[in-house]
PLY file of the C-alpha trace (Angstrom):
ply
format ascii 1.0
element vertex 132
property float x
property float y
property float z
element edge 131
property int vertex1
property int vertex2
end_header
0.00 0.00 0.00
1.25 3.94 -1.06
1.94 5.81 1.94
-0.83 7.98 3.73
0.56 11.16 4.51
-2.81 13.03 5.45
-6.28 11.42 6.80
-9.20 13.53 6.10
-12.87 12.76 6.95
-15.26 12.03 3.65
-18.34 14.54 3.71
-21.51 15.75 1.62
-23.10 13.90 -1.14
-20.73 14.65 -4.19
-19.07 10.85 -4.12
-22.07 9.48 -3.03
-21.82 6.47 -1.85
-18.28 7.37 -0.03
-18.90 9.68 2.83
-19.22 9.81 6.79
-18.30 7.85 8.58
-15.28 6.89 6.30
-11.71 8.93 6.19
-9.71 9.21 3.30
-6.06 8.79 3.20
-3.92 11.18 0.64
-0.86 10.33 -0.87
1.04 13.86 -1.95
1.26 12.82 -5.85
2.85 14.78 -8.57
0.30 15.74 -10.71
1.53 13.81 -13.72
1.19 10.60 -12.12
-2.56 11.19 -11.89
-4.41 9.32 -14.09
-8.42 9.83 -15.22
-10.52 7.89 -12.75
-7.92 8.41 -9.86
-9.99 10.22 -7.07
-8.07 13.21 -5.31
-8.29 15.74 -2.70
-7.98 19.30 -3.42
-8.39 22.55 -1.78
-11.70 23.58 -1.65
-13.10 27.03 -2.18
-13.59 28.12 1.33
-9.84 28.45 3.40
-9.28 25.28 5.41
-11.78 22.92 3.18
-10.72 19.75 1.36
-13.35 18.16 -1.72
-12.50 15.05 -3.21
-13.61 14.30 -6.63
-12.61 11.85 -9.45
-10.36 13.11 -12.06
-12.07 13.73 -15.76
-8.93 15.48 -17.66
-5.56 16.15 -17.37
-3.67 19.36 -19.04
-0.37 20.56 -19.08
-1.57 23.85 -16.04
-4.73 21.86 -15.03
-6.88 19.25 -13.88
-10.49 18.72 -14.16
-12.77 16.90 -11.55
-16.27 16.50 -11.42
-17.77 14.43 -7.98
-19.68 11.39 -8.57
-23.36 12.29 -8.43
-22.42 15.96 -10.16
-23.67 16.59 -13.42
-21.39 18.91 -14.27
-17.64 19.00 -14.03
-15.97 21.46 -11.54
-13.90 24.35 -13.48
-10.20 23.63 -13.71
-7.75 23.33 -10.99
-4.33 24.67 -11.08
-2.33 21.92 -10.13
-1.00 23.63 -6.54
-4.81 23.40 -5.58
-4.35 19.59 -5.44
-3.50 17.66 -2.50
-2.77 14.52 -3.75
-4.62 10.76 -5.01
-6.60 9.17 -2.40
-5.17 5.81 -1.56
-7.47 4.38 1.30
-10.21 4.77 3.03
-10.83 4.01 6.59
-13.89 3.21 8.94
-12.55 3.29 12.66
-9.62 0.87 12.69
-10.37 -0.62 9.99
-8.03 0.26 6.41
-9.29 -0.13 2.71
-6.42 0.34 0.97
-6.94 1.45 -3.13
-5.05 0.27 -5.60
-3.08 3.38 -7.67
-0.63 0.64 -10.04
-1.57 -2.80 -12.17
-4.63 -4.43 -13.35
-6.74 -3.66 -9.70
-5.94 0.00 -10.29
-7.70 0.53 -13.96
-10.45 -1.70 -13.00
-11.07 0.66 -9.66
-10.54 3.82 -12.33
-13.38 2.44 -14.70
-15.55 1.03 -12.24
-15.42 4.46 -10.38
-16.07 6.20 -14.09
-18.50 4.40 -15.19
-20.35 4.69 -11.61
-19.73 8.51 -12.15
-22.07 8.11 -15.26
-24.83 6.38 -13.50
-24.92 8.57 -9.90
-26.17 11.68 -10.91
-29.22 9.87 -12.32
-29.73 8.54 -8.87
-29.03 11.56 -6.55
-32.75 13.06 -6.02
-34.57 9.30 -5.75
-31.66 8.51 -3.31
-32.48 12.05 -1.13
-36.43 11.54 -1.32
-36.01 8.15 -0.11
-33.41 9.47 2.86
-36.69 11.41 3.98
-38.07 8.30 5.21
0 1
1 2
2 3
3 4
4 5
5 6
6 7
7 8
8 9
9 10
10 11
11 12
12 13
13 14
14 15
15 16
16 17
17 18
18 19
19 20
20 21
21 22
22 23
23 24
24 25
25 26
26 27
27 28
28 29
29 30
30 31
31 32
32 33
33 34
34 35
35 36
36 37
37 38
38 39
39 40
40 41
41 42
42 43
43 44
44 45
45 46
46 47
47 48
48 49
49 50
50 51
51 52
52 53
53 54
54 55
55 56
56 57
57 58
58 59
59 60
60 61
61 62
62 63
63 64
64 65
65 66
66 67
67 68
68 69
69 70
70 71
71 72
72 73
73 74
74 75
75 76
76 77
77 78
78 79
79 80
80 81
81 82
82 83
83 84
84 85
85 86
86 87
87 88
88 89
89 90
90 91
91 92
92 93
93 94
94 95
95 96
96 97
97 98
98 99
99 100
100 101
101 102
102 103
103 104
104 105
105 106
106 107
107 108
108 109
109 110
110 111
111 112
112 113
113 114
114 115
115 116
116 117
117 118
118 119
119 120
120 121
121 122
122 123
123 124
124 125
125 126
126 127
127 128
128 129
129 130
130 131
């Protein structure tokens, strides 16, 4: 497993089904060894927030992310906004690590796009049925 270097708790509905009570662990990774479908942590808008979203595109002073049940992708991030790939994911004591090399890796990158196609259809059914 990748080194953690930062644990920071999952929140909101963007990466629906990943949130509270899981924590993600960040690897600092340069930004070229991203790949589309890694998901990352970056800073968020507000001073002192973190967002995690799956990566959509890579350019040469940017990368775009869009979260899971979003319809719409988020506009680019310089690459000093990110924080680096998410490599686990933790419940208590418990550690999910994620693969980021090999075979497990690109099947957790399509999986996670292809799920990223099919959540945003589901976000409102999934929030009316919370109600309940």
């Amino acid at each position: 497993m990748t080194t953690v270097d930062l644990w920071l708790p999952l929140r909101g509905r963007s990466m629906w089904p990943l949130g509270a009570p899981l924590e993600a662990g960040v690897a600092h990774t340069p930004w070229q060894d991203l790949r589309r479908g890694d998901v990352v942590a970056f800073v968020g808008p507000r001073l002192g927030t973190a967002l995690f979203h799956r990566v959509h595109a890579i350019a040469s002073d940017s990368v775009q992310t869009r979260g899971d049940t979003c319809p719409r992708p988020d506009p680019p991030l310089p690459h000093a906004a990110l924080l680096g790939r998410v490599v686990a994911f933790r419940a208590g004591p418990v550690v999910f690590p994620v693969a980021v090399h090999g075979p497990a890796a690109s099947a957790w990158r399509q999986v996670g796009l292809a799920w990223s196609q099919i959540a945003p259809h589901l976000r409102r059914p999934w929030s009316m049925w919370r109600k309940y």
